[in-house]
C-alpha positions, 0 to 999 in steps of 0.5 A: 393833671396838668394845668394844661389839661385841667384847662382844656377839660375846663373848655370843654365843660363849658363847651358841653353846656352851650350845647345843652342850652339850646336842646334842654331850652326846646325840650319843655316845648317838644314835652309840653306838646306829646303830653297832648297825646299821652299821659305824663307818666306813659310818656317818662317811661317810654322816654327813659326807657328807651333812652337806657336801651340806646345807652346800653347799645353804645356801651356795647357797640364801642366795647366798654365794660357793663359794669356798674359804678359803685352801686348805691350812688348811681341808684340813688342818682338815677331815683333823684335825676331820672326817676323824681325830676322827671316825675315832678317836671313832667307833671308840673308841665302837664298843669302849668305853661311850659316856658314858666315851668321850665324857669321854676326847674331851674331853681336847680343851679340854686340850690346846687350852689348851697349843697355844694358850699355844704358838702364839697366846699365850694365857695363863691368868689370876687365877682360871682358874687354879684353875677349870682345875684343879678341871676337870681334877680332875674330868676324871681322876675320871670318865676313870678310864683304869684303869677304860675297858673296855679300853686301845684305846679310851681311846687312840682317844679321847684321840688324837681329842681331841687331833686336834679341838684341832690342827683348832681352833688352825687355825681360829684361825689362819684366822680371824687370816689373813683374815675368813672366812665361818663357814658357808663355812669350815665347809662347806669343811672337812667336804667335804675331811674327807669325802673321806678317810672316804667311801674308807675306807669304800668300801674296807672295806665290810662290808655296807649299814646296815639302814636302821631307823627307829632308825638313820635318827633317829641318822643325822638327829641326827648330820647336821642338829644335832651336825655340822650346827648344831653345827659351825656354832656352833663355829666362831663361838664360837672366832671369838667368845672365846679358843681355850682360853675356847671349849675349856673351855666344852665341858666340860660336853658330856661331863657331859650324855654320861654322864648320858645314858649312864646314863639311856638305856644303863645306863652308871651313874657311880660315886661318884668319877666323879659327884665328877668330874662335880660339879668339872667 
């Protein structure tokens, strides 16, 4: 690859995660809201099992091969970035305020950073030393753990941070392996995440949604825009840039969460977590 086009596929990762900011910042209110009209596994299964559907529809539609990336990588990331993070977030959210929730996630670029420095041998440079630190600063400040409404939430929600960052360093492996379509890997990794959430919540049913003009916009959000679209775009961005450029550029996904908690669901920031959300 040229420098040109590595430039350009740089751009165009950068790109993706500006989209992903704003839709992935709203998403924890538009899941924090239907989780009022069903049960947090009820919701997950349907979300992505719908949302595998759409893929596998696309993947027919513009003619491309059904078959699978190789196998065991792509079940693994769909157990880690489907099944368990969305497990773990979706019940911490159900527990905790959404806008603090969706921060404590996001302790996901962290630890992408150090799997990534221990597994790919990306290293932090010149100023992306300080710009780590000052976004970790901010971090601690808006997480504010002693303050999260309750340890089993927060727990919940820094596990599936941790859990996304494990299924992220494996598309980067993937991707090192063999050149892999991003539609197919992402298609393919959330009908194998689907599978485990869909049997948890056959095997714990606890009653139908309530199938409300609310829920169904929350459900169409999560499934067409921040599984669909943004998973999509996700995984080009960490084809596009380094697994710890692409982990710190969400960053600014919980920043637009907890403006949006506090705008839609009352969530007000105090001054330490606006400070936080300023360093970030």
């Amino acid at each position: 690859m040229t420098d040109a086009h590595r430039n350009h596929a740089r751009d165009l990762g950068v790109l993706s995660l500006a989209v992903i900011a704003p839709i992935w910042g709203y998403s924890w209110i538009a899941i924090k809201v239907a989780l009022g009209y069903a049960s947090p596994f009820t919701f997950m299964a349907l979300a992505t099992g719908l949302c595998a559907v759409c893929f596998f529809a696309v993947l027919v539609a513009t003619k491309r091969p059904l078959r699978p990336p190789p196998l065991g990588l792509t079940v693994l990331i769909g157990l880690l970035q489907t099944s368990l993070f969305n497990t773990l977030a979706t019940v911490a959210l159900s527990v905790g305020g959404a806008g603090k929730v969706s921060v404590l996630a996001y302790t996901m670029p962290f630890w992408l950073l150090i799997l990534a420095w221990l597994f790919l041998g990306e290293r932090l440079r010149g100023l992306q030393w300080p710009a780590v630190g000052l976004a970790f600063v901010g971090l601690v400040l808006v997480v504010r753990p002693w303050d999260i409404g309750g340890a089993f939430s927060g727990v919940l929600a820094c596990t599936a941070g941790l859990a996304w960052a494990a299924g992220a360093l494996l598309i980067k492996l993937v991707q090192r392996k063999a050149d892999v379509d991003v539609l197919s890997l992402t298609a393919w990794q959330m009908a194998f995440g689907a599978i485990p959430l869909i049997t948890i919540a056959a095997l714990a049913q606890s009653g139908w949604p309530q199938w409300t003009s609310t829920f169904v916009a929350g459900l169409a959000y999560v499934v067409f825009l921040s599984s669909g679209l943004c998973w999509v775009l996700w995984t080009f961005a960490l084809r596009s840039l380094p697994a710890g450029a692409a982990g710190m550029g969400t960053l600014a996904v919980p920043v637009i969460g907890v403006t949006a908690a506090w705008i839609q669901l009352g969530e007000q920031p105090n001054a330490i977590e606006g400070a936080g959300m300023m360093l970030m």
